[in-house]
N, C-alpha and C positions, 0 to 999 in steps of 0.2 A: 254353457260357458263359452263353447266357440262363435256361436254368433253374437252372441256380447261381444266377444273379441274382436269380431268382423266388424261388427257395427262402429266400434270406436275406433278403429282402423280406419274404417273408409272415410269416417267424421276428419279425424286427423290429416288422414292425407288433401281430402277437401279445403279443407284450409291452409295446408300446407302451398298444395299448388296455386290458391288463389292467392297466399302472398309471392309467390313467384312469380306469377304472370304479372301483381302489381308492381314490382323491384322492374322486371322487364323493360317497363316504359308502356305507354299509351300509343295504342297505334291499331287501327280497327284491321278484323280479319280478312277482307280482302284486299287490303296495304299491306301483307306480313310481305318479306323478303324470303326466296329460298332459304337463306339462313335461318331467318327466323321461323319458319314452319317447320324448318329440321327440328329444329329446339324444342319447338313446342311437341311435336311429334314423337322425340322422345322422352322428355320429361311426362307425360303420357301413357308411355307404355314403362316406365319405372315405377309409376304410380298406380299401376294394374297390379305387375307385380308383387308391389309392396302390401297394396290391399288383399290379395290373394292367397298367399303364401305367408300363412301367422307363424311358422317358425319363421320370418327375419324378424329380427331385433328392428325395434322404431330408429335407434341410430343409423345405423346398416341400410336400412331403406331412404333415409333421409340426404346419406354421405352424396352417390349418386345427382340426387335432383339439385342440392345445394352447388356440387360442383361445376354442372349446367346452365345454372343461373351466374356463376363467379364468372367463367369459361364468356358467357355471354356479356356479360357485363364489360368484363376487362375488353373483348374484340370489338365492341359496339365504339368504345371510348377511344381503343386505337384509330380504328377505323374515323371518330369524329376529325383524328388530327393530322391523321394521312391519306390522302385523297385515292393515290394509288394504291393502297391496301384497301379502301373504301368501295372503289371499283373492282378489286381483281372478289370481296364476299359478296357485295351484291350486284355488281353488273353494271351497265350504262345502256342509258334509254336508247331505242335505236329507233332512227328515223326512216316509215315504210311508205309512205306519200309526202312529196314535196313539190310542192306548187301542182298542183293537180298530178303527177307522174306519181306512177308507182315505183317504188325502189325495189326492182326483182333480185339485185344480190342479197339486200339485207333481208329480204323478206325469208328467201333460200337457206341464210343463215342462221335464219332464229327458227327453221323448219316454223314458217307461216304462213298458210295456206290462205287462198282467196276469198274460200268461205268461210273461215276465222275473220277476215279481214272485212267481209261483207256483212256480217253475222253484227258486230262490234260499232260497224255505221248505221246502220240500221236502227240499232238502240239508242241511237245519237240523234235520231231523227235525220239521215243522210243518207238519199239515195244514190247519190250519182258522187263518185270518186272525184270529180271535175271541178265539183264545190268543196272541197276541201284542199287548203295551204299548205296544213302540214298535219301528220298523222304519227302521233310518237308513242312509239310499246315503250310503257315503262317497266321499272324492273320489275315490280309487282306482278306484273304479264298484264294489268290494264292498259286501255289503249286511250291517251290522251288526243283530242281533234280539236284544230284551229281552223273552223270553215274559212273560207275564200272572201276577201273583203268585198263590199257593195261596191257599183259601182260608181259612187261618188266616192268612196274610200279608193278603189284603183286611179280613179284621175288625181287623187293626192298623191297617190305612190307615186306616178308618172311624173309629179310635179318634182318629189322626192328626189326623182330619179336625174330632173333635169338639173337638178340646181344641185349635182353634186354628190345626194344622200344616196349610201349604198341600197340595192335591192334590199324588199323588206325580209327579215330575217329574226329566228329567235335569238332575245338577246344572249348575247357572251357572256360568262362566268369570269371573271379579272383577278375577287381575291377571297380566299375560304378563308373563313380563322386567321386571319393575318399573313397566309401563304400565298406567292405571288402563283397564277395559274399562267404557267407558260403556254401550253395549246389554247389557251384562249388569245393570249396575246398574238401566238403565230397566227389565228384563225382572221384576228381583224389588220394585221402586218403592223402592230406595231412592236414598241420592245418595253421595257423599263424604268426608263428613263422619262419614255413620254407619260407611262405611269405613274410616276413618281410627280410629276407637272401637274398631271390634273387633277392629285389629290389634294395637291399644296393651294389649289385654287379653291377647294372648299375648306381648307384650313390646316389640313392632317399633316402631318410632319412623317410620320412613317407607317405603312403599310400594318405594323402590328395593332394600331389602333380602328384598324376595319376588321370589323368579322365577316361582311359581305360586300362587294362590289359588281354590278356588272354595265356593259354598255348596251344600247339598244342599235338600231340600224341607224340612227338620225345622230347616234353620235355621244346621248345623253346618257352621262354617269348617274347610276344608282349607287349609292353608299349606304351603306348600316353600321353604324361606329359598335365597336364592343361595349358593353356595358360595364361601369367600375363595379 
């Protein structure tokens, strides 16, 4: 009788947590966020438990994983609508090579070692730090690489450069969800108001009707209107 019991235990919990992980959201395991590994890490180990130990009641083991997945849910959603609580669960990408230079503070800080760093180009097919523009740890701990433009794309930049257009750069972040992104604005010197001008030029009347905005180096608004 108690491996009966085991047996449809473990069945239970099996499907218990694969509708968990489906409520979650969609997002492969090497994209999880620190957050989201904790979570998974311990919904986990309550469902060890739960299979384990046949005096808990199926409620009793259930309370626990359900409240992990609520917990997640609601901070994911807050997290969608405030940028600063978005960054303070999962982090912000930090930039370890720029324009061929390696970034030794930031590298320091994210305790990133060289051979991590070397380890990571390599698999990129990139040997030499020198061909690479820009090298971003995202929060994931992947390492995103923007090689170093051809040099007929450098005589454009230089062109870029004369006629005005800032050095080449990733584009600026402008508006999340309808929320104006002031470090973005301070990053390109402008303010509000010039924001408010350039949307009026592709039609928008206010800020709440963009869910995504950004600019590039050359100047050129990205928009994403929200969807009714």
């Amino acid at each position: 009788m108690e491996w009966w019991s085991l047996f449809l235990r473990s069945l239970f919990a099996y499907f218990l947590v694969l509708l968990v992980m489906r409520l979650m959201g969609k997002r492969e395991i090497g994209k999880l966020s620190i957050f989201d590994l904790v979570v998974f890490i311990m919904i986990a180990d309550l469902a060890v438990i739960f299979i384990e130990d046949t005096r808990v009641p199926l409620m009793k083991g259930m309370i626990p994983i359900m409240t992990l997945l609520l917990g997640q849910l609601i901070l994911s959603y807050l997290s969608l609508k405030n940028t600063h609580l978005r960054h303070l669960v999962d982090g912000q990408p930090s930039v370890l090579i720029k324009n061929g230079k390696i970034m030794e503070e930031e590298m320091a800080k994210q305790r990133y070692n060289l051979d991590d760093l070397m380890t990571q180009l390599r698999e990129k097919n990139i040997s030499n730090i020198s061909d690479v523009e820009f090298a971003i740890l995202e929060t994931t701990g992947k390492l995103s690489v923007i090689p170093r433009t051809s040099e007929e794309k450098r005589e454009e930049r230089d062109a870029d450069e004369n006629a005005g257009f800032r050095p080449f750069m990733m584009p600026v972040t402008l508006i999340v969800d309808g929320k104006v992104q002031e470090e973005g604005l301070n990053q390109i010197g402008q303010n509000r108001f010039w924001l408010k001008n350039q949307i009026q030029q592709y039609g928008y009347k206010d800020f709440k009707e963009i869910f995504f905005a950004s600019v590039d180096h050359r100047g050129r608004l990205y928009i994403d209107p929200k969807k009714d």
